[in-house]
N, C-alpha and C positions, 0 to 999 in steps of 0.2 A: 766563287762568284755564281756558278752556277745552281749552289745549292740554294746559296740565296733569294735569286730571283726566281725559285719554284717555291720556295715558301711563299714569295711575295703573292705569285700566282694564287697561292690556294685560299688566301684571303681578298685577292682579288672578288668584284661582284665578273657575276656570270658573261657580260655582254665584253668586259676587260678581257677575261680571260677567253672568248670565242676570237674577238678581234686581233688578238697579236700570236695565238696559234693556228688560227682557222680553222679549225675541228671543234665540235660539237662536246660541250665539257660538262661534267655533271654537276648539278647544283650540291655546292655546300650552305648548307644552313645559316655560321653563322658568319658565313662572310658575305650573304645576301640579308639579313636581316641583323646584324649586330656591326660588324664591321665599316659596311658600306655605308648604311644611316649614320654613323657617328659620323663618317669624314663628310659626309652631304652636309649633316648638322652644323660641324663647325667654320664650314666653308658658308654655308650660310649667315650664320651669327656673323662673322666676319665681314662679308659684304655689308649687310643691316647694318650694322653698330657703326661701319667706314659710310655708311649711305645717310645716316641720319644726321653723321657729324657735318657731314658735307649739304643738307639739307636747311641745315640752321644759313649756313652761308649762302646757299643758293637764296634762300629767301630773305636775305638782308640786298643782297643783289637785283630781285624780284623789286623790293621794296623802292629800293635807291633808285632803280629805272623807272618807276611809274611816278616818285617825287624827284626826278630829273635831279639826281645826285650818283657819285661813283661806289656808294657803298665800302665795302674791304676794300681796300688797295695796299696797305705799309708791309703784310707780314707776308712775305714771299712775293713772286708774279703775280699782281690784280686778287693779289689778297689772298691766293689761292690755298697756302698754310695759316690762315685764321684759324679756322676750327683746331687742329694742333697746338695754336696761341692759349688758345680758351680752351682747351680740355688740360692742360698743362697747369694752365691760370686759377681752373677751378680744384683741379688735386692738392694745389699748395694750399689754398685758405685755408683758412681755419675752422674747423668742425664745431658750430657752437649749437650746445642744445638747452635751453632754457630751463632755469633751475626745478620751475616745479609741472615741469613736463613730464609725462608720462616715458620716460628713458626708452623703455623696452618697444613701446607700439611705436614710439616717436623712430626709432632706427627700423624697426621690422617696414614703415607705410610704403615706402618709395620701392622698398624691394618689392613691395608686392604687386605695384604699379607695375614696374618692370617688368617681371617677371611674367605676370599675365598679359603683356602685349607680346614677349617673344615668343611662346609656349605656341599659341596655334601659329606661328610659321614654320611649322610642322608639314600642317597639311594644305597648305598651298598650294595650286599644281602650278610649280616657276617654271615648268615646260614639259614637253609632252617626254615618254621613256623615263631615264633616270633622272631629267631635270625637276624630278619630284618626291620628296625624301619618302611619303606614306600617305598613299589613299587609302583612305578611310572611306567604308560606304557608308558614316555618319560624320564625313567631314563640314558640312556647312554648319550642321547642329554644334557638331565641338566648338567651333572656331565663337561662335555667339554665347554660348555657354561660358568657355572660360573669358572670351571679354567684357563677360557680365561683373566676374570679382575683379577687375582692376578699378571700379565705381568704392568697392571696401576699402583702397588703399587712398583713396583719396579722403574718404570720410574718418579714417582713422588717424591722418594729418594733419585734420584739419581738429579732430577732437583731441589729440594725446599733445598737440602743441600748448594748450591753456590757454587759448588767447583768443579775444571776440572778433577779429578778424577773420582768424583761420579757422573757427568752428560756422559761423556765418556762410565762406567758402565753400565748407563741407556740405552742407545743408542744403545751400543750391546745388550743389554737384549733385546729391544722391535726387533730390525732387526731378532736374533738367535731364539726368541718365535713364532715369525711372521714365519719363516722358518720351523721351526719342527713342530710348531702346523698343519701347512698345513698337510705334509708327515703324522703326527698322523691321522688326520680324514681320509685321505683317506686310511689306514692301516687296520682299523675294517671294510669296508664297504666289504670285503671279505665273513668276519664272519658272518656280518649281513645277507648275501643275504642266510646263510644255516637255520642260528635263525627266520630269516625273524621278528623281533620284538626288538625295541628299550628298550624292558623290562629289565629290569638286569634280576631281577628272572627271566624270560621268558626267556632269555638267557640260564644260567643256565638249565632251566627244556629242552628245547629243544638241548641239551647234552648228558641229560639224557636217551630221546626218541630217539635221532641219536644213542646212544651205542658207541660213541666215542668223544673225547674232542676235538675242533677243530682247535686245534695245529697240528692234524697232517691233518688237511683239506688246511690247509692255513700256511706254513709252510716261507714263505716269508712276508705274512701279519705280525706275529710275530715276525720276526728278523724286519723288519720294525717299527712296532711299540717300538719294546727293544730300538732301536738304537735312536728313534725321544723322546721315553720318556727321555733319559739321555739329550737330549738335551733342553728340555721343563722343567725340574727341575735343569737345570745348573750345573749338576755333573760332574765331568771328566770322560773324555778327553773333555768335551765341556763345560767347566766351564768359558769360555770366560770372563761372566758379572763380576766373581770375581777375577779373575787375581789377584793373591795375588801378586808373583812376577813380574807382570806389572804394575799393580793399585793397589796396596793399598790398597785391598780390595771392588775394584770396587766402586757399589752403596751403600752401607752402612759404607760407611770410616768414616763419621761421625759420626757415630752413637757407641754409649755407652750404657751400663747398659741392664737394659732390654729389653729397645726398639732395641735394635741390637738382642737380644737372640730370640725376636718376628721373627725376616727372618728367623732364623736359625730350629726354631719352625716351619716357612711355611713350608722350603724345605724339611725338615724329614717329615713334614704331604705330603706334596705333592709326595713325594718317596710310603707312603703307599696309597694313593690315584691311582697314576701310576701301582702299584702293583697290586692292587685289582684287575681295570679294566682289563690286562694281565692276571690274574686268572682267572674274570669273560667269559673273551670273548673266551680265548685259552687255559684254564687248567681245563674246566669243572666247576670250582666254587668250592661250599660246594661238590659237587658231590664224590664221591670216590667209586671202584668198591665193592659191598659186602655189602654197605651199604645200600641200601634198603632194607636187609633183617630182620633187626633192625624197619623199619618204621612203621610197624602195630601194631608190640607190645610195643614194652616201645617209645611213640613219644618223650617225653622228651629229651630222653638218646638218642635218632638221630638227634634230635635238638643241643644239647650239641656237638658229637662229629662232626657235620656237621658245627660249628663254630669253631671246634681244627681243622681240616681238612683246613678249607679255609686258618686261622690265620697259618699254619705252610708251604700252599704254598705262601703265601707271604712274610713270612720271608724268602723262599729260594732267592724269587728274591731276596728281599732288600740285601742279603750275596751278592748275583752275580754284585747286583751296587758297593758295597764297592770291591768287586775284582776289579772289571774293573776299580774302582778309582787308588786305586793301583797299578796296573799292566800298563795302556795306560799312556806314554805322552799325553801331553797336544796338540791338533792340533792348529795350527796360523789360524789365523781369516780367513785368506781366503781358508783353505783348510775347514775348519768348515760348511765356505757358501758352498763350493762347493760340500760336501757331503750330504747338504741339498736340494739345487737344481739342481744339478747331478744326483742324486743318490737316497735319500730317494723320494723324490716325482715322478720323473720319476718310478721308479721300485713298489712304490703304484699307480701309474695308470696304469700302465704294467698289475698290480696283480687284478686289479678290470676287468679286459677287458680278460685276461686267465683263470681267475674264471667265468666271465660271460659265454666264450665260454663251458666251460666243463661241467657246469651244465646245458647248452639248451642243449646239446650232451647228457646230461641224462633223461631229463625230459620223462614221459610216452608219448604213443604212445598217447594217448587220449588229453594231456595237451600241445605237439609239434605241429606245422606249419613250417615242416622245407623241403629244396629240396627233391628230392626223391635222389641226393648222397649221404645224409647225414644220411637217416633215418636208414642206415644199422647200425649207433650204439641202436638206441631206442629197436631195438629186443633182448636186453641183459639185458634192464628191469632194471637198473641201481639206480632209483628213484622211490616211491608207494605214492599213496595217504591217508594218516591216519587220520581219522578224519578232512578230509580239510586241512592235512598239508601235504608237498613234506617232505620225510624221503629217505635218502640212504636206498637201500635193503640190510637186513643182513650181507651179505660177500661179493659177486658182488660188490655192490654199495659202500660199503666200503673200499673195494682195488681199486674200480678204480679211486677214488677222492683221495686217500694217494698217490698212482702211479702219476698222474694226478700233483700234487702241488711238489712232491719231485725228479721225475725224469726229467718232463717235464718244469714246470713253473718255479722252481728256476734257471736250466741251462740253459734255454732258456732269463729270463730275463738278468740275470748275465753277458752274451756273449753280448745278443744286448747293455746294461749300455757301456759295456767294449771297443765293437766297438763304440760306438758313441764320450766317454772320452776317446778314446785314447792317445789323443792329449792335454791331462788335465796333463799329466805326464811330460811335454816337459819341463814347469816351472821348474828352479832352482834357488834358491835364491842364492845361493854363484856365481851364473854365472851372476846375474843383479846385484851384488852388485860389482864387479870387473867390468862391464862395466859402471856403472854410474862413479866408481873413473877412467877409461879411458877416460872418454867425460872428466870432470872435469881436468884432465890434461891437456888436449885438449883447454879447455876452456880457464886455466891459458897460454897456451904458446901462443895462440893467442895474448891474453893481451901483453904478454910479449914482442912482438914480434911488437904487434903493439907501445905500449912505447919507443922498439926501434927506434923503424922507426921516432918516434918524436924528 
């Protein structure tokens, strides 16, 4: 037994093995980086794949409470084993794939959907220490990067199915991705320019050291990003690609049994995935205030609640995507585009150019090169140097970037969006639908008119 549990130890991670001998233990390689990452890995997958099933439920639940109905109640307590009903239900059907369907893309689509929403929860920070399987100091970049190809899995479903439905789907999907993923990236780079680091945890800790979370730095960065994430995971009001009551289901019409239950598996991962990064970048993270005072003595029990902490701001948003499913109509494809490239992307380069300006407005006197009219704001001392990093000063510095983002940059961009689309409002569809049947009248009495005359 005893030789046992010293094997166990020496693939134990570092922080196991100080904790249950007390001494000071030398790092093995690969049971800090090969070992440890796997059981983090799988224990993650595990939660996720139990969190999504139970997600479909929670928001049938969401749904039935807002239309004053009980939603699940028959399969277990208050419905509580539905998802188990329906993941059961869907492994039994029958796998049908349309004869002159592309076989090989038609099975590879959904894996690839899949697979591409779980891959970056990787670098997630689910809490601070080891409640983080790998920082990556290009973790934001990854995480955008690989869930740029799960937009391929959609379009490959929608085309290897043969059918005008589900390539129709596809088509929207890759145009409405193409649109919001834009407005997405340029949304963080707000964030970025306070964090100054692509790190997720770096992120996070530089939160920490600012003394405030930087939602209320960048307060249009966030409604920006809210608005392009619902459209980057196809939720309503911008559920375009699935148009149930247009298409059929869009790009997975085809699709049966499992392989259909695999998108539906994307888009709930890809909901917590959207979520995270909103946490990460504009809600502090694992961060919460009170809780560093827990961090020296019991690390565990901070570790612990610094992953109930993250895990409970992201289930607010995911509540807030199921409202807003709920609550908005559906927009028609062209005001969809047009609040993509109207609106979110305009008003994220707005927001990167009015954060630019208010931070050289604060930068120390020693770190500015700016006019001599300008320098009357640096004598207020706004930004310090710590350790090689720009930090807002305590109170100063902190009111004037919250002022800065909430009086100045949201009503300012808002007004310019508003003057420039003015003219975006003039469209009416009931007025071009009565004048195409007035040409066409038109058209006919020509004809008619002219057959007379023969």
């Amino acid at each position: 037994m005893t030789a046992i549990l010293s094997t166990l130890l020496l693939v134990a991670p570092q922080w196991v093995r100080e904790y249950l001998t007390k001494e000071k233990q030398p790092n093995v390689f690969w049971s800090e980086y090969i070992v440890w990452p796997l059981i983090q890995i799988i224990v993650v997958l595990f939660i996720i794949l139990t969190l999504v099933a139970y997600l479909v439920y929670l928001e049938r639940k969401v749904s039935a409470f807002m239309q004053a109905r009980l939603g699940p109640m028959r399969v277990g307590p208050w419905g509580l084993l539905q998802p188990a009903a329906d993941g059961l239900k869907l492994l039994l059907k029958e796998d049908i794939i349309p004869i002159k369907a592309d076989k090989a893309i038609f099975q590879l689509a959904p894996i690839i959907a899949v697979v591409a929403a779980l891959v970056v929860l990787a670098v997630v920070p689910w809490g601070a220490g080891w409640g983080t399987i790998a920082n990556v100091n290009i973790g934001l970049l990854f995480i955008l990067a690989v869930s740029s190809v799960a937009v391929l899995g959609l379009v490959l479903a929608g085309w290897s199915s043969n059918s005008k439905y589900s390539l129709l789907g596809a088509l929207r999907s890759s145009a409405q991705m193409l649109s919001y993923e834009i407005g997405m990236g340029l949304s963080i780079i707000g964030a970025l320019m306070f964090a100054r680091t692509l790190s997720m945890n770096g992120i996070v800790e530089a939160q920490r050291a600012d003394g405030v979370w930087y939602f209320f730095f960048q307060p249009l960065g966030f409604l920006v990003y809210v608005i392009c994430a619902l459209g980057e995971t196809n939720r309503a009001p911008f559920d375009l690609p699935e148009a149930e009551s247009e298409l059929v289901a869009g790009y997975h019409t085809e699709y049966s049994g499992f392989r259909w239950a695999l998108f539906f598996m994307a888009e709930y991962t890809a909901m917590i995935v959207t979520s995270s990064i909103a946490v990460t970048l504009y809600l502090g993270g694992w961060s919460f205030p009170g809780l560093s005072l827990i961090e020296k003595s019991s690390p565990n029990l901070f570790v612990f609640l610094s992953i109930v902490i993250f895990a409970t701001k992201v289930m607010v948003l995911i509540y807030a995507f199921m409202w807003i499913r709920w609550t908005w109509p559906r927009y028609r494809y062209d005001q969809l585009m047009e609040i993509g490239w109207k609106w979110m992307i305009p008003a994220g380069l707005a927001n990167i150019v009015m954060t630019a300006i208010w931070y050289v407005l604060a930068l120390p006197s020693t770190k500015a090169s700016l006019p001599d009219f300008l320098k009357f704001f640096l004598r207020f001392n706004f930004m310090k140097d710590v350790s090689g990093r720009l930090v807002p000063t305590q109170w100063a510095g902190v009111i004037y970037f919250v002022a800065t983002g909430f009086l100045i940059t949201v009503p300012m961009v808002w007004a310019l969006l508003a003057a420039i689309n003015r003219r975006s409002n003039d469209f009416n569809l009931d007025e071009q639908r009565q004048l195409q049947f007035k040409l066409r009248r038109e058209r006919l009495k020509k004809m008619e008119n002219a057959e007379a005359a023969e």
